[in-house]
BAFI-3210 file (N, C-alpha, C; in Angstrom, 3 decimals, decimal comma, padded with zeros to 6 digits):
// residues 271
n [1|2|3|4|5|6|7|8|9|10|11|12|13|14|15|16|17|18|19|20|21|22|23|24|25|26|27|28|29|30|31|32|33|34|35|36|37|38|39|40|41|42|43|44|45|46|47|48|49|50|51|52|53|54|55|56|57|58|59|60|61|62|63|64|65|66|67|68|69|70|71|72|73|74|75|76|77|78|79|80|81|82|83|84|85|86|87|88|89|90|91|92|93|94|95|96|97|98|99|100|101|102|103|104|105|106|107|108|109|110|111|112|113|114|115|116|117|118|119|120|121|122|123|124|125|126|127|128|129|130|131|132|133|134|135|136|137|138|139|140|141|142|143|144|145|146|147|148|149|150|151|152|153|154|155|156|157|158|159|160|161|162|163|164|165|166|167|168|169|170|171|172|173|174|175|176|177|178|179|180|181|182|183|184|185|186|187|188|189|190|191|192|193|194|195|196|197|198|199|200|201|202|203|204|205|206|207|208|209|210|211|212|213|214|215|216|217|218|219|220|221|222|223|224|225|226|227|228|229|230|231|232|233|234|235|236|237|238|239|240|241|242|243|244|245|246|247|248|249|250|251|252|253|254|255|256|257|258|259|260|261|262|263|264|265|266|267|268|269|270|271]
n.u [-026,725|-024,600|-021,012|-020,175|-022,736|-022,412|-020,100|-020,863|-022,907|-021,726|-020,342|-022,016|-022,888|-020,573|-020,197|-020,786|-019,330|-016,543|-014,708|-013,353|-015,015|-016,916|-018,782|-018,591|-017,992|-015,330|-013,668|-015,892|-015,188|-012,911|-012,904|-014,419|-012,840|-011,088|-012,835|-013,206|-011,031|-010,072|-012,941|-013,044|-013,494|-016,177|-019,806|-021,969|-024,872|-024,001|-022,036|-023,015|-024,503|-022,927|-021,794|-023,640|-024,777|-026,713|-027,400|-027,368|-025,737|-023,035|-023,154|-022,810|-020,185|-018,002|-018,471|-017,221|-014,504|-014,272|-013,441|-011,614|-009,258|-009,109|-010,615|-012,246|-014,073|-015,536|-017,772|-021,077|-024,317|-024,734|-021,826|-018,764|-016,630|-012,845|-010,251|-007,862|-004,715|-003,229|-003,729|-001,340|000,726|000,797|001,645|003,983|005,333|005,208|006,031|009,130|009,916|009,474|010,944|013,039|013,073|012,284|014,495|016,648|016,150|015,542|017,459|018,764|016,693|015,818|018,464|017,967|015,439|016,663|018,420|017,069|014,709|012,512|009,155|009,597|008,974|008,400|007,765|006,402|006,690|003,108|002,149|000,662|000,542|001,580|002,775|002,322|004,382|006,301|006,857|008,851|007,913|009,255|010,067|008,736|005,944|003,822|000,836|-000,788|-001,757|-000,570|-001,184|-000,024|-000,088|-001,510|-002,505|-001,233|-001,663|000,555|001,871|000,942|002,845|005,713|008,031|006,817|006,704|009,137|010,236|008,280|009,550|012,240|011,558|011,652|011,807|009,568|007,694|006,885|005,427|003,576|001,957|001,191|-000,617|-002,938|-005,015|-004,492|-005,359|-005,204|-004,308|-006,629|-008,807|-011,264|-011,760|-010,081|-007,137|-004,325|-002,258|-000,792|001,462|002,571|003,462|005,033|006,786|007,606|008,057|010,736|012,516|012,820|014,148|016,685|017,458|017,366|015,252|012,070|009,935|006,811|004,606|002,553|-000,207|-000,071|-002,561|-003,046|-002,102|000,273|003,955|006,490|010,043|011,367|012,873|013,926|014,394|016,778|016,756|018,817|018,889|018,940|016,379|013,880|012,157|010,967|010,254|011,130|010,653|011,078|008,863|007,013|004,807|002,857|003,426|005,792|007,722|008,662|009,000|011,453|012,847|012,575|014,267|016,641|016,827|017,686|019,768|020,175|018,005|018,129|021,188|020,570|018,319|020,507|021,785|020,312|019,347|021,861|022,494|020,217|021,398|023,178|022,192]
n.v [005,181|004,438|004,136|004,966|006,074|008,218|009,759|010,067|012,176|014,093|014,434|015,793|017,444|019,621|020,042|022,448|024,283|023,334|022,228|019,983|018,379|015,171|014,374|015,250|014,565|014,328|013,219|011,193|009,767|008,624|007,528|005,629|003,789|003,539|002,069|-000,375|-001,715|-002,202|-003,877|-005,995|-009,135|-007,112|-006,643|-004,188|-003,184|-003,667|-002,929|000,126|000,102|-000,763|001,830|004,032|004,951|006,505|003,541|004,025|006,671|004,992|003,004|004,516|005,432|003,622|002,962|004,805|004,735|002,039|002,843|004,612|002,742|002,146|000,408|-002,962|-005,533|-008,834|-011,226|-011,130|-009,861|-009,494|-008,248|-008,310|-006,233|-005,085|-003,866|-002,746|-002,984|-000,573|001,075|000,014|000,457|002,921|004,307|002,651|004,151|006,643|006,131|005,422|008,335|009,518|008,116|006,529|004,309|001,623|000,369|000,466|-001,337|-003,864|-005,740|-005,934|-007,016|-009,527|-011,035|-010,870|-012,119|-015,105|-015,589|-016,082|-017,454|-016,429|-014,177|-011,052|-007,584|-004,565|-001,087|002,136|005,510|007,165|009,951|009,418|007,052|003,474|002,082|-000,597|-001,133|-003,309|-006,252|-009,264|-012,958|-015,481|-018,993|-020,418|-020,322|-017,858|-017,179|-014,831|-013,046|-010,232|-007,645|-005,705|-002,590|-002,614|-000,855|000,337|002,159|003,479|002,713|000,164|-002,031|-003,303|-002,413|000,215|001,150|001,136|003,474|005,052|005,291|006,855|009,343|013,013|014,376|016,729|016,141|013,134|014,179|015,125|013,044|011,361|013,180|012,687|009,870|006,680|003,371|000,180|-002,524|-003,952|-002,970|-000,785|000,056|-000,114|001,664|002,856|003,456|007,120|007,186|004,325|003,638|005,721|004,738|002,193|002,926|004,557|002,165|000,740|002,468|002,150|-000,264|-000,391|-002,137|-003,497|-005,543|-007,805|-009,753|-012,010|-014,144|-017,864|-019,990|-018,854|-016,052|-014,058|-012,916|-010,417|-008,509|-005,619|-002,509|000,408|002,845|005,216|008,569|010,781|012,716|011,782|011,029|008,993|007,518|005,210|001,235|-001,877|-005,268|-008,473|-010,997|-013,977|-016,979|-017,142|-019,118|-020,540|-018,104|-016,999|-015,283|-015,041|-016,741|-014,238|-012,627|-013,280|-012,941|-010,331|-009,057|-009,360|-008,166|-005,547|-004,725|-005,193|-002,984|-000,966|-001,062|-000,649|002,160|003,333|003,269|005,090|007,329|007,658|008,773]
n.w [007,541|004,922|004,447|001,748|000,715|002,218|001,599|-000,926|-000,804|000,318|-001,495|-003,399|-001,772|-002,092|-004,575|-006,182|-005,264|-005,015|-007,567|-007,304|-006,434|-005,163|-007,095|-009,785|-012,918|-013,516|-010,749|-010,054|-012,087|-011,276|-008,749|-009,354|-011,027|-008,546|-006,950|-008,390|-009,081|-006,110|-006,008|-007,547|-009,738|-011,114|-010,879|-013,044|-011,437|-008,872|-008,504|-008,385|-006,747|-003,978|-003,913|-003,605|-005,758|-009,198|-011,341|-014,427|-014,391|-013,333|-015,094|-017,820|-017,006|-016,735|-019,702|-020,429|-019,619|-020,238|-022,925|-023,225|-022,136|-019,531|-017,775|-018,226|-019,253|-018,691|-020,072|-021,313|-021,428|-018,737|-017,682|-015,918|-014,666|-014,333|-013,781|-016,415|-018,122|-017,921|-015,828|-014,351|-016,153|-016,402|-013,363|-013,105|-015,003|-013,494|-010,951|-011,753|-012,548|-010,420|-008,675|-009,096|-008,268|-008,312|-010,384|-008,520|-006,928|-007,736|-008,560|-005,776|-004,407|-005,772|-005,120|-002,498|-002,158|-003,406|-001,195|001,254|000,254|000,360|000,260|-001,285|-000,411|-001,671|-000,815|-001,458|-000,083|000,263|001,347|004,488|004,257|002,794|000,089|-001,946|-004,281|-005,405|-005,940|-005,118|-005,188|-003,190|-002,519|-000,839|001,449|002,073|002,911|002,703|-000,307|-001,916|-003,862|-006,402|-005,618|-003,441|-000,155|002,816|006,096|007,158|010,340|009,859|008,956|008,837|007,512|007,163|009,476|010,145|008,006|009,610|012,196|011,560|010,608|010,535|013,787|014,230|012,022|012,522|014,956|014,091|012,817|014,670|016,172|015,091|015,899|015,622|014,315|015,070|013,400|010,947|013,099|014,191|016,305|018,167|019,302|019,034|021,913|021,784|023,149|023,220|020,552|020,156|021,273|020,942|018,125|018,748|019,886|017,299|015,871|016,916|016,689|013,896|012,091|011,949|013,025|012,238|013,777|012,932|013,323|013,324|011,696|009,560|009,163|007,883|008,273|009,006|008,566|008,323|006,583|006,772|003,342|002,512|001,176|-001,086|000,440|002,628|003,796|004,756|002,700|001,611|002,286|002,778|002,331|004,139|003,805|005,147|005,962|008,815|010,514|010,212|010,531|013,264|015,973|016,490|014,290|012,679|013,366|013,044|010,606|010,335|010,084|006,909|006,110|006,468|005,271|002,963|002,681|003,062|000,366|-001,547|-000,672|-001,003|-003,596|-004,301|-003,793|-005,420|-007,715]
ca.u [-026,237|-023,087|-019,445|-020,348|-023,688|-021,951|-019,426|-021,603|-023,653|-021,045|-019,332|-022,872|-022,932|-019,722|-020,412|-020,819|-018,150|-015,567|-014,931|-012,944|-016,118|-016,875|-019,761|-017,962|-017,418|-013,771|-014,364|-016,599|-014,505|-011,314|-013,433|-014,902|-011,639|-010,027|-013,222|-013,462|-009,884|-010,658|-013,855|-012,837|-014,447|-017,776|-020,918|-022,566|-025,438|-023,371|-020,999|-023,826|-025,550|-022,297|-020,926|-024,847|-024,564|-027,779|-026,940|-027,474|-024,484|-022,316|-022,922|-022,018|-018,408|-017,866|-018,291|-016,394|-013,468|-013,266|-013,444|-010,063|-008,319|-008,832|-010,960|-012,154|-014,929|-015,786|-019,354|-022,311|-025,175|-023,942|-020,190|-018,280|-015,844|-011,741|-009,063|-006,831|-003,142|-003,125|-002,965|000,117|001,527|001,049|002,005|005,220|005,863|005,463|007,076|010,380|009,881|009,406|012,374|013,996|013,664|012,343|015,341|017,672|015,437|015,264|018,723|019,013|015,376|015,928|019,381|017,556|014,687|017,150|019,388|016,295|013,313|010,767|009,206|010,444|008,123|009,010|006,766|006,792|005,622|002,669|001,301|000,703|000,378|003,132|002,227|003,286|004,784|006,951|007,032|009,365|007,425|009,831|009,778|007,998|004,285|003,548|-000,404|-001,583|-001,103|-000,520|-001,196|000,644|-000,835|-002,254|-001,997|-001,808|-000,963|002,369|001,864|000,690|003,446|007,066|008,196|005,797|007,105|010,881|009,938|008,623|011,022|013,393|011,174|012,156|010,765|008,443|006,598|006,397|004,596|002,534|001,279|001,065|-001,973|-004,427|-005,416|-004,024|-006,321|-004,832|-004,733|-007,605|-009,671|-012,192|-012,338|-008,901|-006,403|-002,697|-001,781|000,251|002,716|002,925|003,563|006,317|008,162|007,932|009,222|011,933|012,814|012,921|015,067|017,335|017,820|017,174|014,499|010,765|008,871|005,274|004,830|001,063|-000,752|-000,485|-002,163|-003,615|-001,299|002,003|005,080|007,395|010,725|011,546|013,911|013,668|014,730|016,812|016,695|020,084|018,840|018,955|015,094|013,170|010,798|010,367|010,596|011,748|010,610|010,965|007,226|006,521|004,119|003,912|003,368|007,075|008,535|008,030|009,809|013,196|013,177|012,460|015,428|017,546|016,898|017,743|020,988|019,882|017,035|019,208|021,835|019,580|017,821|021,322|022,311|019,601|019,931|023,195|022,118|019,354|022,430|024,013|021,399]
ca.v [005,580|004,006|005,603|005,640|007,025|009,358|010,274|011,131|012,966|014,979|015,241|016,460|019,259|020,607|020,031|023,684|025,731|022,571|021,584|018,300|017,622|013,487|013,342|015,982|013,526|013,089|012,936|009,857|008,179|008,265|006,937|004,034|003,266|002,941|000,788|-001,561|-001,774|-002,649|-005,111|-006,554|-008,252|-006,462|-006,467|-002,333|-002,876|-004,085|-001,062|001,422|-000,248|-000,259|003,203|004,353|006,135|005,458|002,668|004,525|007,182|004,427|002,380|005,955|006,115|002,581|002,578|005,640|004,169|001,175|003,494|004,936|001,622|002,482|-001,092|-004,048|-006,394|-010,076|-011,390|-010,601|-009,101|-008,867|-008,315|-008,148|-005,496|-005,451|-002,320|-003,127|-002,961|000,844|001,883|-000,469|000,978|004,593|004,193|002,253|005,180|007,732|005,568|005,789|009,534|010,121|008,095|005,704|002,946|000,238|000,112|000,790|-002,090|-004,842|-006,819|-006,455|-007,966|-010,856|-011,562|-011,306|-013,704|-016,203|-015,572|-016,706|-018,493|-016,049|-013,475|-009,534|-006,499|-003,063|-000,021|003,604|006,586|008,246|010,413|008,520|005,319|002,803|001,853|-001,950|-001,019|-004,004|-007,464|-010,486|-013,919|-016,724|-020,397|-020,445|-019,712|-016,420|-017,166|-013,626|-012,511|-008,835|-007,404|-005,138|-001,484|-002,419|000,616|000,287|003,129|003,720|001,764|-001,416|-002,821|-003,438|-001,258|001,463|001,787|001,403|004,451|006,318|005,720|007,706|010,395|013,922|014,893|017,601|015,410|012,225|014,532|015,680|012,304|010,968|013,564|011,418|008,489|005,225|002,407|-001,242|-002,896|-004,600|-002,833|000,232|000,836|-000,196|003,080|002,684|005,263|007,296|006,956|003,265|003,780|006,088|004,116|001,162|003,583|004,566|000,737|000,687|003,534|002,249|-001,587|-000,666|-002,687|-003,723|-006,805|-007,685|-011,182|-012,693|-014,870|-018,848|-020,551|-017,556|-015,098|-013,952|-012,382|-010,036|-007,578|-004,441|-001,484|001,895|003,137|006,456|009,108|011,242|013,938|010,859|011,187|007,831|007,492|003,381|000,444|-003,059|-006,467|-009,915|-011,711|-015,604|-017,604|-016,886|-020,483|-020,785|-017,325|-016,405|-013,851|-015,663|-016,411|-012,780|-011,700|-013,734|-012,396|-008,809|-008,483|-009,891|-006,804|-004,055|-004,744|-004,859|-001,779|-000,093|-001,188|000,173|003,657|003,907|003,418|005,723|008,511|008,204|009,144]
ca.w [006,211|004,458|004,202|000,114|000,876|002,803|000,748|-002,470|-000,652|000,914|-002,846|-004,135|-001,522|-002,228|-005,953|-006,687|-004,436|-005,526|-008,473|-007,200|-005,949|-005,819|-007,797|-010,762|-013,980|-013,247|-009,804|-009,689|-012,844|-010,604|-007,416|-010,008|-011,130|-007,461|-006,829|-009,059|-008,446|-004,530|-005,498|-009,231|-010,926|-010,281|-012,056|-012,561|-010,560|-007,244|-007,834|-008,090|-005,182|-003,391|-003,766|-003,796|-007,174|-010,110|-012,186|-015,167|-014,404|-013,465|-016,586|-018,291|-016,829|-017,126|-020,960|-020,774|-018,592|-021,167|-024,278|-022,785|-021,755|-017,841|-017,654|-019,040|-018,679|-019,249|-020,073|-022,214|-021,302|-017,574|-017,951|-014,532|-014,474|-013,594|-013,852|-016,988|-017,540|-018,049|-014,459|-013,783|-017,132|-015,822|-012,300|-013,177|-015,220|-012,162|-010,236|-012,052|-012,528|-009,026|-007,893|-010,045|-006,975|-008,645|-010,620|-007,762|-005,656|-008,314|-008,438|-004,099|-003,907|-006,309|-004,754|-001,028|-002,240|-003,217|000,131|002,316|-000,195|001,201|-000,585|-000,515|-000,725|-001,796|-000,322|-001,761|001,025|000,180|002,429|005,417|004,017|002,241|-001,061|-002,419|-005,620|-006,189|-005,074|-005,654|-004,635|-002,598|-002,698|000,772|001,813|003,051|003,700|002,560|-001,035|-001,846|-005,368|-006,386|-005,017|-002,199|000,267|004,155|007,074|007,551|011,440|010,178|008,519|009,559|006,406|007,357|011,118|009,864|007,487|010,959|013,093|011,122|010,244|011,736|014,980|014,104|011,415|013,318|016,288|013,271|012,750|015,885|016,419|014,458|016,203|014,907|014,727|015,116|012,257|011,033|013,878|013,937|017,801|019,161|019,259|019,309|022,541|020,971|023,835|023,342|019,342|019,825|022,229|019,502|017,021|019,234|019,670|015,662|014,863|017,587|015,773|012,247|011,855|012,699|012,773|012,504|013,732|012,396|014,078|012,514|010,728|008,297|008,828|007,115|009,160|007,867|008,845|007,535|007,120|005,998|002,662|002,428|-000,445|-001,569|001,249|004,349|004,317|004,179|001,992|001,245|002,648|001,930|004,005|003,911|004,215|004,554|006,729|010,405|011,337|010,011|010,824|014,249|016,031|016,087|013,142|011,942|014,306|012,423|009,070|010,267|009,302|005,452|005,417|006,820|004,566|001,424|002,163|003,055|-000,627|-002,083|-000,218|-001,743|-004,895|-004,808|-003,363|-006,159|-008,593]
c.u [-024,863|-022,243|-019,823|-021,512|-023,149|-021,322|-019,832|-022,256|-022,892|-020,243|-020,822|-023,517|-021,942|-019,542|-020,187|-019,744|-016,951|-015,711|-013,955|-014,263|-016,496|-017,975|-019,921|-017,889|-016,517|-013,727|-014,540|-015,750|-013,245|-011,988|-013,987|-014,049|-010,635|-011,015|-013,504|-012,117|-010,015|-011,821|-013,716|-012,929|-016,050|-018,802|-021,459|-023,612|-024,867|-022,635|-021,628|-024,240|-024,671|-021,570|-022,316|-025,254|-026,239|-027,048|-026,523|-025,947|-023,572|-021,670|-022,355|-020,352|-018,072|-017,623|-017,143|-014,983|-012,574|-012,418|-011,409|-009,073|-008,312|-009,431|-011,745|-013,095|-014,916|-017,614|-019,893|-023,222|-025,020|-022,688|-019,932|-016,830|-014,626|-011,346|-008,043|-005,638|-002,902|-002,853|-001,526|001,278|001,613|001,242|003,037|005,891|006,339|006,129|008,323|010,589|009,975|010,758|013,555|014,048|013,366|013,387|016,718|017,743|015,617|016,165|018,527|017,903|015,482|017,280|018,809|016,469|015,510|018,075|018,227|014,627|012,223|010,773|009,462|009,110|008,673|007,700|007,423|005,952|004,706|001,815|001,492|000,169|001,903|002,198|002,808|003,243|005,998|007,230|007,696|009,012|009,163|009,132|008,864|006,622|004,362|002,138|-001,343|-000,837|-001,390|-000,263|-000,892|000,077|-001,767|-001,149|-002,198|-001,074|-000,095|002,551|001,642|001,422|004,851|008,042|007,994|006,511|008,609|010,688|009,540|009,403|011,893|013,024|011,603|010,856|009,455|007,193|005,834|005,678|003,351|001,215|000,934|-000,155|-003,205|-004,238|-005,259|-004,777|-005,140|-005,590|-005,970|-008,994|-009,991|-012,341|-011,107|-007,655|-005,592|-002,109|-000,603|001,644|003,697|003,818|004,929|007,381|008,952|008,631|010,761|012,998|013,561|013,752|016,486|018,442|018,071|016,167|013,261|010,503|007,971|005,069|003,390|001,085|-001,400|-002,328|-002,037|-002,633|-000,122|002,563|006,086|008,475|010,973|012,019|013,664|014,557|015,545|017,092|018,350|019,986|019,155|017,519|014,394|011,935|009,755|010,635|010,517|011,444|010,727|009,908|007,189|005,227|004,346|004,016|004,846|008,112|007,741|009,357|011,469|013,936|013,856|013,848|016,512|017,983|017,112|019,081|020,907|019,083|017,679|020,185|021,466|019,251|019,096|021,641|021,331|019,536|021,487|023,210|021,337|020,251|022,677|023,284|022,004]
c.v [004,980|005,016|006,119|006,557|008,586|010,184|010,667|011,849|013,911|015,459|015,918|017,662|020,142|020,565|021,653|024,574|024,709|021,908|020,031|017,543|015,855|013,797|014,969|014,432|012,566|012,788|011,360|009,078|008,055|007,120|005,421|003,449|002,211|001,610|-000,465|-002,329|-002,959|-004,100|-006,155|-008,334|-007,889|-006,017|-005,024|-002,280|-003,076|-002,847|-000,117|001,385|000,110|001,015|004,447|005,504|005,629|004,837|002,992|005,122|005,792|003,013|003,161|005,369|004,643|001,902|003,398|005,198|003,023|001,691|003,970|004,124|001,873|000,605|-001,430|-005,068|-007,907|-010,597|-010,738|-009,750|-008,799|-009,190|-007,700|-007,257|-005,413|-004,267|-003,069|-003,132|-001,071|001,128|001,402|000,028|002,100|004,909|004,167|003,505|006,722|007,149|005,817|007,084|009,811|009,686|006,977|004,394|001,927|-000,682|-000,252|-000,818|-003,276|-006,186|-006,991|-007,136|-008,838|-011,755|-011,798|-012,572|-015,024|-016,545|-016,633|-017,272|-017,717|-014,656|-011,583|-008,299|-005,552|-002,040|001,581|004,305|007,237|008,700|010,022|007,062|004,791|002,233|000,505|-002,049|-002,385|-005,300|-008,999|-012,190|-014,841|-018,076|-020,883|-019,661|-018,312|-016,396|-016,542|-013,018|-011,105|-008,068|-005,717|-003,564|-001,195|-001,434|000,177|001,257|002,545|002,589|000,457|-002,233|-003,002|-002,938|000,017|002,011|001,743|002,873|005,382|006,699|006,744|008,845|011,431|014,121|015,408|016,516|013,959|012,740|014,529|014,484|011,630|011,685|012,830|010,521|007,312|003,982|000,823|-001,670|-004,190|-004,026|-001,573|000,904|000,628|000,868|002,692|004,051|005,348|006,975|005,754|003,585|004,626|005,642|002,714|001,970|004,382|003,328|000,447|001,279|003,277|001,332|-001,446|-001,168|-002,861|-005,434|-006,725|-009,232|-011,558|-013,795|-016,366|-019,378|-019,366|-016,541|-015,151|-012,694|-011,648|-008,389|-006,724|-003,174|-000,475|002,185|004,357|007,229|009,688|012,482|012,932|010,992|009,518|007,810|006,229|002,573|-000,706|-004,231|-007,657|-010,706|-013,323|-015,977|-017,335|-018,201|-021,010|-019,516|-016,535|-015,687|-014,098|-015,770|-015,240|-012,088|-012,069|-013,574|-011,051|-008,408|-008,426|-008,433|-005,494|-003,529|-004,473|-003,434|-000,327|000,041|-000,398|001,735|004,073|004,327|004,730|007,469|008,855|008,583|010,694]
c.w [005,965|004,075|002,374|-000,032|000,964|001,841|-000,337|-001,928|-000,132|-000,235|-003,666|-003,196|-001,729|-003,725|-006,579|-006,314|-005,067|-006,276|-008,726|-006,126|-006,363|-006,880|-009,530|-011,774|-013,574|-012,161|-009,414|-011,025|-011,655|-008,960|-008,358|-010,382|-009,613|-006,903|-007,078|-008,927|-006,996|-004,699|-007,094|-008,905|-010,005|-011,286|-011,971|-011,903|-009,230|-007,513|-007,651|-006,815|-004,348|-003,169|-004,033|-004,449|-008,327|-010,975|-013,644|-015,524|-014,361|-014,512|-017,606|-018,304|-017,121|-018,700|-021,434|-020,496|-019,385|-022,541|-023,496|-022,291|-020,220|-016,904|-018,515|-018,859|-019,396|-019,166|-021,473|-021,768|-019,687|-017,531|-016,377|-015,214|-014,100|-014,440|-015,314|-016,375|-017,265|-017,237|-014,121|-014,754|-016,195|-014,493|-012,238|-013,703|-014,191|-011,192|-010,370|-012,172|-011,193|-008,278|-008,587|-008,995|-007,284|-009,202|-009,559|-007,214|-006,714|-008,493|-006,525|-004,300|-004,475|-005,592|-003,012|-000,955|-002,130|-001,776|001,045|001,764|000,485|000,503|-000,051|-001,676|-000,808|-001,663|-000,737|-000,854|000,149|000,800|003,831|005,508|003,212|000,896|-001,688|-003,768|-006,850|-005,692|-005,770|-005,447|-004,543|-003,169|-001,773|000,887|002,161|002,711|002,853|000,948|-001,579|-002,853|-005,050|-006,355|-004,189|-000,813|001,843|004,884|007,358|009,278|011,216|009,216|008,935|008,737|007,021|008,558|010,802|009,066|008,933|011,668|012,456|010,670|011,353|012,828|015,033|013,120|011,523|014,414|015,276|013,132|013,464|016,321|015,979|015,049|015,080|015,303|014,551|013,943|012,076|012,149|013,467|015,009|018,729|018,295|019,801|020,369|021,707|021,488|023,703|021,855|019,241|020,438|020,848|018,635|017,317|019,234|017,996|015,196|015,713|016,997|014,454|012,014|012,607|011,954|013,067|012,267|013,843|013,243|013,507|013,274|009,551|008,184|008,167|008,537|008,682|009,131|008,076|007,869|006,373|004,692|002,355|001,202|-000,587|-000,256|002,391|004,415|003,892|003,539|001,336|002,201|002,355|003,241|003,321|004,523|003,924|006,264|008,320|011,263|010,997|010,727|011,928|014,726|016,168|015,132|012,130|012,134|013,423|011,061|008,957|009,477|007,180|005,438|005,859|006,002|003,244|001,385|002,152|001,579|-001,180|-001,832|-001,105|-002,937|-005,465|-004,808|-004,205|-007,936|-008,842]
res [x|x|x|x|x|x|x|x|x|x|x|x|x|x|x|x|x|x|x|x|x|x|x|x|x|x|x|x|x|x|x|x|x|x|x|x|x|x|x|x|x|x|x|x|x|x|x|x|x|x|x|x|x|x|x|x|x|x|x|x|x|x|x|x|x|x|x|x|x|x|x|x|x|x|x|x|x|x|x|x|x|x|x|x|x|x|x|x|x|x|x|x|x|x|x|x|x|x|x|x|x|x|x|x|x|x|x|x|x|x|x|x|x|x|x|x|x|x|x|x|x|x|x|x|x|x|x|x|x|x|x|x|x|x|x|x|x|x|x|x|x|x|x|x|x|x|x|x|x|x|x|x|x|x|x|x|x|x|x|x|x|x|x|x|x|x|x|x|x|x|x|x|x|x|x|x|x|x|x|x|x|x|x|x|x|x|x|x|x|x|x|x|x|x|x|x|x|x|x|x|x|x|x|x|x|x|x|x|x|x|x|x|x|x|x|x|x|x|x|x|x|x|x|x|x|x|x|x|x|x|x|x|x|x|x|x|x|x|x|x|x|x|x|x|x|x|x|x|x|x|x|x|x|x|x|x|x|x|x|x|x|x|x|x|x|x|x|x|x|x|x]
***
């Protein structure tokens, strides 16, 4: 059985006792939204097939979805599917509501691009993931490109683990109970022992690196963000090619991302 299988069938048994049940209206529009999102563009029989819903319903929410500006299709009689602007409108908006950091983040990251021609990512916490809410492209490759709300666990980025390290005690044990998978993998488990020694390492320097593996990969350092309380809640990296920036490199650009994200912390203080 597939995880979507799974998952509708596990939102159409709790359908009745919960009413955030998946396969509720809003429910399944918010899950068709994040997927089309994830596989765009996408024709409505491959999304039904893939998220193993009837075609029917998901032609439904789909007309419904455009009728409200949520997405947008191209074609005729099979039109392929993509997320408008709307979500990046109404995101940006919660974004600045929630912390004002894009603003805070937007002069340091254009002045750090030009410092070192390589491009600079900005990550908002949520949950236990990092969220890539804002990104300045360099003059220089970085391999792997990274639209803007793509989401990865807090461990697999060099952002993400600058953000742990500095988390308090009690809620870094907290998360440390779930098993951490290596990125990209399904069956290899980060001991936790190893993971907190690394994030000891991290909170020791300031910084993390995550050095990719040329030709394909990208490489990138990164420092924690702090709010007006000292709590981190973002993080800020500098990403280019790893067949150019290998771990020397990276080392050498620490002082440039430490400094940035200190500026930005300040900023956000004095909100």
């Amino acid at each position: 059985m597939s995880e979507a299988q799974s998952s509708a069938d596990d939102g159409r048994a709790s359908d009745d006792a919960d009413p955030r049940g998946a396969s509720r209206p809003v429910g399944l529009a918010l899950r068709l939204i994040e997927r089309v999102a994830e596989w765009q563009p996408i024709g409505a029989s491959d999304l039904a097939r893939r998220l193993a819903l009837p075609k029917a319903t998901v032609h439904r929410l789909l007309l419904a979805l455009e009728t409200f500006g949520w997405l947008e299709r191209d074609g005729g009689s099979r039109p392929l599917w993509s997320v408008s602007m709307r979500p990046i409108a109404v995101g940006g908006r919660a974004i600045e509501r929630k912390s004002g950091l894009r603003m805070a983040a937007l002069s340091v990251m254009d002045a750090l691009r030009h410092q070192t021609g390589e491009s600079i990512h900005l990550g908002l916490v949520d949950g236990e993931n990092i969220v890539l809410i804002e990104r300045i492209d360099g003059v220089n490759s970085v391999n792997i490109f990274l639209p803007v709300g793509t989401s990865w666990d807090l461990s697999w980025s060099s952002s993400g683990k600058s953000v742990l390290a500095h988390l308090p005690e009690a809620e870094l044990a907290s998360y440390l109970q779930t098993p951490r998978y290596r990125r990209k993998s399904e069956t290899d488990i980060i001991p936790a022992t190893e993971l907190r020694q690394e994030l000891a390492g991290i909170r020791d320097r300031g910084f993390a690196i995550s050095v990719g593996v040329p030709p394909a990969a990208s490489s990138s350092i990164g420092a924690a963000i702090f709010d007006k309380r000292g709590r981190p809640f973002a993080g800020l990296s500098i990403t280019g090619a790893s067949d150019r920036l290998r771990e020397e490199q990276l080392l050498a650009l620490a002082p440039q991302i430490t400094a940035a994200a200190r500026r930005i912390s300040i900023g956000m203080s004095m909100d």
